[in-house]
C-alpha positions as CSV (number, residue, x, y, z in Angstrom):
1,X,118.3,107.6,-1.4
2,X,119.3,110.9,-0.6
3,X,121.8,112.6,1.2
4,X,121.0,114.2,4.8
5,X,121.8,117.7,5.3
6,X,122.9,119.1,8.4
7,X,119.3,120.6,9.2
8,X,119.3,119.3,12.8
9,X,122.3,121.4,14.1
10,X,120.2,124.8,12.4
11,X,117.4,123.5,14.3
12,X,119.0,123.0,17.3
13,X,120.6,126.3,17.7
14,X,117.3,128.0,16.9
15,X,115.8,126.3,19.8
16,X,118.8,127.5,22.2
17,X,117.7,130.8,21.3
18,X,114.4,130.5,21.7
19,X,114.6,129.0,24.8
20,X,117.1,132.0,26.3
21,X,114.6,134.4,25.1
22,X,111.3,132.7,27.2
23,X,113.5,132.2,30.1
24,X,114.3,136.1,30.1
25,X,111.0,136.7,29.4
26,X,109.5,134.7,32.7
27,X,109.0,136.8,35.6
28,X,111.2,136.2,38.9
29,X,109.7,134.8,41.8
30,X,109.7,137.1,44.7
31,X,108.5,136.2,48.2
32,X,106.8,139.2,50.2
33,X,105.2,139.8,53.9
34,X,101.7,141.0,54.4
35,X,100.9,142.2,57.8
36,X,98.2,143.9,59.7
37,X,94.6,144.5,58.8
38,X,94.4,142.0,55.9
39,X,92.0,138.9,55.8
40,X,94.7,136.6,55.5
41,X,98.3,138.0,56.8
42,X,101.2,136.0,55.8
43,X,104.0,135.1,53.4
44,X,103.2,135.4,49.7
45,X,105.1,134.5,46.7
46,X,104.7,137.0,43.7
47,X,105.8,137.7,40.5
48,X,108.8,140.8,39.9
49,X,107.1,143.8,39.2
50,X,104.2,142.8,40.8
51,X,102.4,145.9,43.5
52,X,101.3,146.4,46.6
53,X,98.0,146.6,45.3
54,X,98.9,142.6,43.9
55,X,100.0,141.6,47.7
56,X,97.0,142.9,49.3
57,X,94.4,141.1,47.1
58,X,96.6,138.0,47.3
59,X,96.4,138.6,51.3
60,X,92.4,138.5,51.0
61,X,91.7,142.4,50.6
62,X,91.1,145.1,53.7
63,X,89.1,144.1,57.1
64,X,86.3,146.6,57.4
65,X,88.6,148.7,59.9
66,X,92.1,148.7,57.9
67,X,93.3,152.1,57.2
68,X,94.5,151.8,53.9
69,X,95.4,155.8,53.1
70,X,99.2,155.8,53.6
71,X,100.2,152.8,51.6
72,X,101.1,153.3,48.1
73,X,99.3,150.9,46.3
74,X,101.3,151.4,43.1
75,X,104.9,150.9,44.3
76,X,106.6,147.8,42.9
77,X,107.4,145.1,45.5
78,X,110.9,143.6,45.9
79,X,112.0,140.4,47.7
80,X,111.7,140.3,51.1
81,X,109.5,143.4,51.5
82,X,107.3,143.6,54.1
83,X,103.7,145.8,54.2
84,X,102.2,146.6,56.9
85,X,98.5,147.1,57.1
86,X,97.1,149.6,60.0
87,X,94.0,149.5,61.4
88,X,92.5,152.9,61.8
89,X,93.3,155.0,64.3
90,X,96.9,152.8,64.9
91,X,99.8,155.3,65.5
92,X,102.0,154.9,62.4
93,X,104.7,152.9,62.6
94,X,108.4,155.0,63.3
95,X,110.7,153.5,61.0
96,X,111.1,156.4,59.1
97,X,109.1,155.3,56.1
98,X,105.7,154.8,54.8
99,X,103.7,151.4,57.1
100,X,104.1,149.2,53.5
101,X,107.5,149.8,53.2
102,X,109.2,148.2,56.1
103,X,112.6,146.4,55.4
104,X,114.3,143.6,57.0
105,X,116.4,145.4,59.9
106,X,120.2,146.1,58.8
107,X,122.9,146.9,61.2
108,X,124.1,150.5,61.5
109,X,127.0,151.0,59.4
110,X,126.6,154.9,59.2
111,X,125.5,154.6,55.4
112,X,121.7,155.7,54.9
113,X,119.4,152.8,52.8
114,X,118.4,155.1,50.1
115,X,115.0,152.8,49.8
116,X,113.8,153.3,52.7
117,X,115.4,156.5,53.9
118,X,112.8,159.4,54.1
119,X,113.2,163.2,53.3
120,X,115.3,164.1,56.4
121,X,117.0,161.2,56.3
122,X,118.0,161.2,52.7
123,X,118.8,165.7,53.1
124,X,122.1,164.1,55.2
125,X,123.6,162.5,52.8
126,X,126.4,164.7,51.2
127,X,124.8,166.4,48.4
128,X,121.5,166.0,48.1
129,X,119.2,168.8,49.5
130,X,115.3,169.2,49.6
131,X,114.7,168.8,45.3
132,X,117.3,165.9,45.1
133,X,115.8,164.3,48.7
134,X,112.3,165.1,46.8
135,X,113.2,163.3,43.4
136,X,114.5,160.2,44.8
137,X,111.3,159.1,46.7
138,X,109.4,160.5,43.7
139,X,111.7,158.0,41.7
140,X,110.9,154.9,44.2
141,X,107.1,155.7,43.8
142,X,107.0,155.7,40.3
143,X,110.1,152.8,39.6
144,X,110.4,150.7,42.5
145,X,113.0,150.4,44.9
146,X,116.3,150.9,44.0
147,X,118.5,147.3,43.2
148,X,121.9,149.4,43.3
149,X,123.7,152.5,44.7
150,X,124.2,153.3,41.1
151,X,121.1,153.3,40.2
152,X,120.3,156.8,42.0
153,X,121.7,158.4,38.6
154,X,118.3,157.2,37.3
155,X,116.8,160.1,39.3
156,X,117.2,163.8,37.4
157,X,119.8,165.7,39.0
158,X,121.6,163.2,40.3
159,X,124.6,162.6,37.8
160,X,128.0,160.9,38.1
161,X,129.7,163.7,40.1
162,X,126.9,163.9,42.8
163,X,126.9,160.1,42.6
164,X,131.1,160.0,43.5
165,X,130.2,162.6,46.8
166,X,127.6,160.5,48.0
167,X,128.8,156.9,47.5
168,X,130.1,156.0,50.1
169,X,127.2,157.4,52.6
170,X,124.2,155.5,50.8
171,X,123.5,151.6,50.2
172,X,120.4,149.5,48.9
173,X,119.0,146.6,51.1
């Protein structure tokens, strides 16, 4: 007979590994809001780093009348977002953002919600003028929303000493 060598415990830790790496590899669950002129409004769970473009088709696609031309179908969706389809001809919505991008209401602390802030909004915030204002929504069109404050140094120009001005104006919802 032979002896047994301690394969098992190799083994084992191998498959710890590889179990950590699919897990990070899995998409998060995210649960999103589609309202308006869609075929089927309502609550739909989707996958991180799934689009608007994702949540619409999920939702059934357009009726005939939606008016589709201010949503940006590429923007990433977060959890808990809301989009809002218009029917043509609806006034647009004055939330100071774009119909899709329409966040759970927050109470007014005085701090401006740099993902949903627009242009004028974001030009009050101590620091930033029309380029910087310009770059950060350029920034959530081609990344997503922002997860935290200190994620705005992602956006060029925007380094740690502009970041230390502004901090305690801005927060992410």
């Amino acid at each position: 007979m032979s002896e047994q060598t301690p394969f098992p415990e190799l083994i084992e830790e191998e498959s710890n590994e590889e179990v950590a790496e699919i897990e990070q590899d899995v998409p998060q669950s995210i649960v999103v809001d589609v309202k308006g002129a869609v075929r089927h409004p309502g609550v739909y769970s989707m996958k991180e780093g799934d689009r608007v473009i994702d949540a619409i088709t999920e939702a059934g696609g357009y009726v005939p009348n939606a008016d589709s031309r201010m949503l940006n179908h590429a923007m990433k969706l977060v959890d808990e977002f809301v989009i809002y389809v218009p029917l043509e001809g609806e006034e647009p919505l004055e939330t100071g953002t774009s119909p899709m991008a329409i966040v759970p209401a927050q109470p007014d602390d005085g701090t401006i919600d740099i993902n949903t802030a627009d242009e004028q909004e974001l030009m009050t915030i101590p620091g930033i003028g029309p380029s910087k204002a310009a770059a950060i929504i350029q920034y959530r069109t081609d990344n997503g929303l922002f997860k935290t404050p200190e994620s705005l140094m992602d956006v060029s120009g925007i380094g740690q000493k502009t970041f230390e001005k502004l901090e305690s104006s801005i927060k992410v919802n």
